[in-house]
C-alpha positions as CSV (number, residue, x, y, z in Angstrom):
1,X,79.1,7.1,-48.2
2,X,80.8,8.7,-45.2
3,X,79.4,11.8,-43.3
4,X,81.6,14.3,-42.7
5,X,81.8,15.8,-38.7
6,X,79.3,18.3,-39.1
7,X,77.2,16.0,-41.0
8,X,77.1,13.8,-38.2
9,X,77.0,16.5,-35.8
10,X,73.9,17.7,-37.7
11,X,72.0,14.4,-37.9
12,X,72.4,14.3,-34.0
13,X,71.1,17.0,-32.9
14,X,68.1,15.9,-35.3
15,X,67.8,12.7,-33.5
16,X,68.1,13.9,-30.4
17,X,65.7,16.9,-31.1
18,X,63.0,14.0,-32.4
19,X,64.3,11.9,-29.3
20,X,63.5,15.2,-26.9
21,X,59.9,15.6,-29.0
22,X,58.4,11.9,-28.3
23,X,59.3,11.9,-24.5
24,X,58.1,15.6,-24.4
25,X,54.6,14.4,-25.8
26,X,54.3,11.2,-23.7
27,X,54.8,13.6,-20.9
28,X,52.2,15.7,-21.8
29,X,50.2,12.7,-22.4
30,X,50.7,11.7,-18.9
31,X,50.2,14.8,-17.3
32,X,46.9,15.0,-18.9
33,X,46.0,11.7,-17.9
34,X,47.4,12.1,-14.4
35,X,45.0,15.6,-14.2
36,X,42.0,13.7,-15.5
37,X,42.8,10.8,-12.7
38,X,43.3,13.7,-10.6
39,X,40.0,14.9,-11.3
40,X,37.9,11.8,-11.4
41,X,39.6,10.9,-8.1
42,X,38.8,14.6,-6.3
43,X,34.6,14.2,-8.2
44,X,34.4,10.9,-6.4
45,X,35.9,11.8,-2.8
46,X,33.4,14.3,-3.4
47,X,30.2,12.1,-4.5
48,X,31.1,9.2,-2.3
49,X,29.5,11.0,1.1
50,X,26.4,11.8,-0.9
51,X,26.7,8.4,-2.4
52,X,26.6,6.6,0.7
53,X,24.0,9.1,2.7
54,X,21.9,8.1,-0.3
55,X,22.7,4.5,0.4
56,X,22.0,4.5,4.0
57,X,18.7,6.0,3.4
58,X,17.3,3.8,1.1
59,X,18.4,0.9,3.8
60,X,16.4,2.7,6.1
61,X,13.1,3.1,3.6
62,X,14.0,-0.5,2.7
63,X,13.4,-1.1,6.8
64,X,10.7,0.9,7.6
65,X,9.1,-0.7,4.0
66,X,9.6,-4.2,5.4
67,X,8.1,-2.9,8.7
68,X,5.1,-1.6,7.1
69,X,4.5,-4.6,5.1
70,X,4.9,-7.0,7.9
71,X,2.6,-4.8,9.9
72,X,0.1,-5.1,6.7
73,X,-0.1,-8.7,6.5
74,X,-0.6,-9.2,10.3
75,X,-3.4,-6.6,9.8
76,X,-4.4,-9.0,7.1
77,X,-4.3,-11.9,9.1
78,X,-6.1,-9.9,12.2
79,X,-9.2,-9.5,9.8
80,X,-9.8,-12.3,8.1
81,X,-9.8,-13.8,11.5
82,X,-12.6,-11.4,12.6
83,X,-14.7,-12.3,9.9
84,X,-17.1,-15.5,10.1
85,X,-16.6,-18.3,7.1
86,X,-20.5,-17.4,5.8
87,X,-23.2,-15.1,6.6
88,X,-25.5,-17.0,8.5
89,X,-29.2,-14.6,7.7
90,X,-31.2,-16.0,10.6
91,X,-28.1,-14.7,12.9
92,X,-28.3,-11.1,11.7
93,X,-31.9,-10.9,11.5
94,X,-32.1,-11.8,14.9
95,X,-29.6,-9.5,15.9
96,X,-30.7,-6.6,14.2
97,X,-34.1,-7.4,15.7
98,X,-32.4,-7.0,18.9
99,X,-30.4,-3.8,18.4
100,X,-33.8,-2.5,17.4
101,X,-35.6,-3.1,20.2
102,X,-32.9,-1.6,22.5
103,X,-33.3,1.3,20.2
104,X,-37.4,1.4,20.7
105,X,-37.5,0.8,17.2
106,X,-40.3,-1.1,15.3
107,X,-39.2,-2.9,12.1
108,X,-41.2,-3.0,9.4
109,X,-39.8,-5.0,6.8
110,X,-36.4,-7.5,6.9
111,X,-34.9,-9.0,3.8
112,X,-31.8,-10.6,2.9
113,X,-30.3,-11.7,-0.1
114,X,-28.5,-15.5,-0.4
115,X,-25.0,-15.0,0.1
116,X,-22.9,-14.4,-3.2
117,X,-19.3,-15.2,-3.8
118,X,-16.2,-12.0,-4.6
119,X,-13.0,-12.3,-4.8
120,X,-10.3,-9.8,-4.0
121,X,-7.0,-9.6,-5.2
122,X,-3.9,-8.6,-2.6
123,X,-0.6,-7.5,-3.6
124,X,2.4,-8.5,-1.9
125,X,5.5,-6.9,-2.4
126,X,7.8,-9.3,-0.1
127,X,11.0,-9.8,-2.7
128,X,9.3,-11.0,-5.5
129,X,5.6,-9.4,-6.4
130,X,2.7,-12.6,-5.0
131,X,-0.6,-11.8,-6.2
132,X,-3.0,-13.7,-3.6
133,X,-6.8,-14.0,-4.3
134,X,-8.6,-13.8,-0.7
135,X,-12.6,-15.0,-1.3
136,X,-15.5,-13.2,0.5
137,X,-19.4,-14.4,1.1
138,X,-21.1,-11.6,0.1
139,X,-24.9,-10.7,1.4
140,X,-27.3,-7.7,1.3
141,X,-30.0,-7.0,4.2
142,X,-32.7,-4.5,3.7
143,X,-34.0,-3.0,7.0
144,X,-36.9,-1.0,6.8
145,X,-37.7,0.6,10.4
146,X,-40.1,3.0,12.2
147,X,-39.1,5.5,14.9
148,X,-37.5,9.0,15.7
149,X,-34.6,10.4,14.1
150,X,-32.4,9.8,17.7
151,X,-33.4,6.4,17.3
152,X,-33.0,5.6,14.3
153,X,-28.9,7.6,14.6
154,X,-28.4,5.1,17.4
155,X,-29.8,2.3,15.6
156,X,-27.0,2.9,12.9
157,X,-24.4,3.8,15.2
158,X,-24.4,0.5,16.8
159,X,-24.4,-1.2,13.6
160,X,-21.9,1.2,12.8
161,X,-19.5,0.7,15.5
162,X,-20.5,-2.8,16.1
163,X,-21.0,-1.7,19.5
164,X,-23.7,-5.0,20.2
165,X,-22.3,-8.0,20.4
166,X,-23.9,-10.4,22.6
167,X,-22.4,-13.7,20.4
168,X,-20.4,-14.0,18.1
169,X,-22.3,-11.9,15.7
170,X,-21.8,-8.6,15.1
171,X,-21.0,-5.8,12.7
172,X,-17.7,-5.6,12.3
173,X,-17.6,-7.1,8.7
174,X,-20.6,-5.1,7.9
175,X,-21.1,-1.8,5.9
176,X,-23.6,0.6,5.8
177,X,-24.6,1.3,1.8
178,X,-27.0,3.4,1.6
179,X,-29.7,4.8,4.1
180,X,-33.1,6.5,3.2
181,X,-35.4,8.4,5.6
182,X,-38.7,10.4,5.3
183,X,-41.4,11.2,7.1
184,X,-44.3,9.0,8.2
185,X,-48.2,9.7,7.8
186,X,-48.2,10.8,11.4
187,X,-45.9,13.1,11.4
188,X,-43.9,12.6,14.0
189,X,-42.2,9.4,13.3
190,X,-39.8,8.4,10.2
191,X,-39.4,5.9,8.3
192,X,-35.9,4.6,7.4
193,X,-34.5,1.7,4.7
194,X,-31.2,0.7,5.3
195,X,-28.9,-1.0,2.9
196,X,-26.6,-3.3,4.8
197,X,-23.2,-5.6,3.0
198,X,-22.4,-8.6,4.9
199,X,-19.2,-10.5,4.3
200,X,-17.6,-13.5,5.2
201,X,-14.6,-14.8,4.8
202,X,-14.0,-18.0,2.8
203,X,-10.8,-18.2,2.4
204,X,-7.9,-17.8,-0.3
């Protein structure tokens, strides 16, 4: 079957009108994909400033973090250092008999309980999370004493701030529970019983 010249001429400009068609959409699809490259390229020129302000700043938290934590175990360290392996009663009794009688106080009454066993739990967060279990002696004194109220402020304030030390006991590993005053028969004295919690360090 032959074409005649218009035929041909005909089927062409078909071709060629198909041919112009697929490179006319691959351009389009280009130019759409070169405008979302476009875009994606302009969103992360402007991100990557924020992106790296953002990066820099957590470097610096991570630092100061690591700081802290450093600083937090060598606080660690400092204390269990200060505090004695046991609670040694005859010590403290002796000592608080002495801090009392700087304070012209009379005690009455002076009991401890035997030395009891916590343990405390401290988090690490150095890389990986470390639990470590630190062991304390645990002991209770009860102090009943007799005097005015400056004395008895003073008494506690020493205990307090673990101002006396003449050895190597002191107060520094001690806190004050509770504290009770009233007035005496006489009037012009009081009475005060004071809840004191020992600890000692044991180890981990």
């Amino acid at each position: 079957m032959r074409f005649s010249t218009t035929a041909r001429l005909i089927l062409g400009i078909g071709i060629f009108a198909i041919a112009i068609g697929i490179v006319g959409w691959f351009y389009i699809q280009k130019a759409q994909e070169q405008r979302q490259l476009d875009n994606s390229l302009s969103l992360a020129q402007t991100t990557l400033p924020t992106i790296i302000s953002q990066k820099n700043d957590l470097a610096s938290q991570l630092t100061q973090l690591e700081s802290d934590l450093a600083q937090a175990e060598s606080s660690l360290a400092q204390a269990k250092a200060r505090f004695p392996e046991s609670v040694e009663s005859i010590e403290y009794d002796e000592v608080l008999f002495d801090i009392a009688d700087d304070c012209d106080l009379n005690i009455t009454n002076l009991t401890a309980s035997e030395p009891g066993d916590e343990e405390v739990e401290i988090v690490h967060f150095s890389g990986d999370e470390e639990v470590e279990s630190v062991h304390f002696s645990v002991a209770l004194f009860t102090v009943e004493v007799r005097g005015t109220v400056a004395e008895i402020l003073k008494f506690l304030n020493t205990i307090a701030t673990s101002e006396y030390s003449p050895t190597e006991t002191n107060f520094i590993n001690a806190t004050i529970a509770s504290v009770n005053m009233a007035v005496t028969e006489t009037g012009w004295t009081w009475s005060a019983t004071i809840n004191l919690v020992i600890y000692g360090y044991r180890g981990e």
